[in-house]
C-alpha positions, 0 to 999 in steps of 0.5 A: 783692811789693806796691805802695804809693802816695801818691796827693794830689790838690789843684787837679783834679790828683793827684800819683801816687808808686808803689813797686812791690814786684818782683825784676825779675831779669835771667836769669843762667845762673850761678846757674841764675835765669830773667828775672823782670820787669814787662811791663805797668803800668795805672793806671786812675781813673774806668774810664779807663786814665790810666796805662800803661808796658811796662818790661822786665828793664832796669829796677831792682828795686822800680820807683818810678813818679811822674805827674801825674794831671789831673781828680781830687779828693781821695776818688777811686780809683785802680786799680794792676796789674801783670803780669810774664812769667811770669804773676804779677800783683797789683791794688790800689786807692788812695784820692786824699787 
């Protein structure tokens, strides 16, 4: 799994682009799989939370998340996690360019 971002800020606005890396499977009990999926999605900037989505199993495997971000500049973090239901997560920081 991963998350990558392309994150350019121009004006005290940033363009955000995150593909994040995940099966996000449905359960099937044909082939004996168990639901696998993003319950919870934050970007924060500044300590902020600026960001944030509750997506569920109905959503595409690698999600690709677009937004516009108001007051940064290029040289800010950003911070990335997620969490899916069965407990697994991953955070990451981008720097805006």
């Amino acid at each position: 799994m991963g998350i990558k971002a392309i994150a350019k800020a121009k004006n005290d606005v940033a363009t955000v682009k995150l593909l994040v890396k995940h099966p996000m499977q449905m359960e099937n009990k044909e082939k004996n799989q168990k639901p696998k999926f993003i319950e919870q999605l934050t970007v924060t900037h500044g300590g902020k939370t600026v960001y944030s989505m509750y997506p569920s199993m109905g959503v595409s495997k690698n999600p690709y998340i677009k937004f516009m971000l108001k007051g940064a500049k290029s040289g800010d973090t950003i911070t990335v996690m997620w969490k899916d239901n069965t407990g697994e997560s991953e955070t990451k920081d981008f720097k805006l360019r």
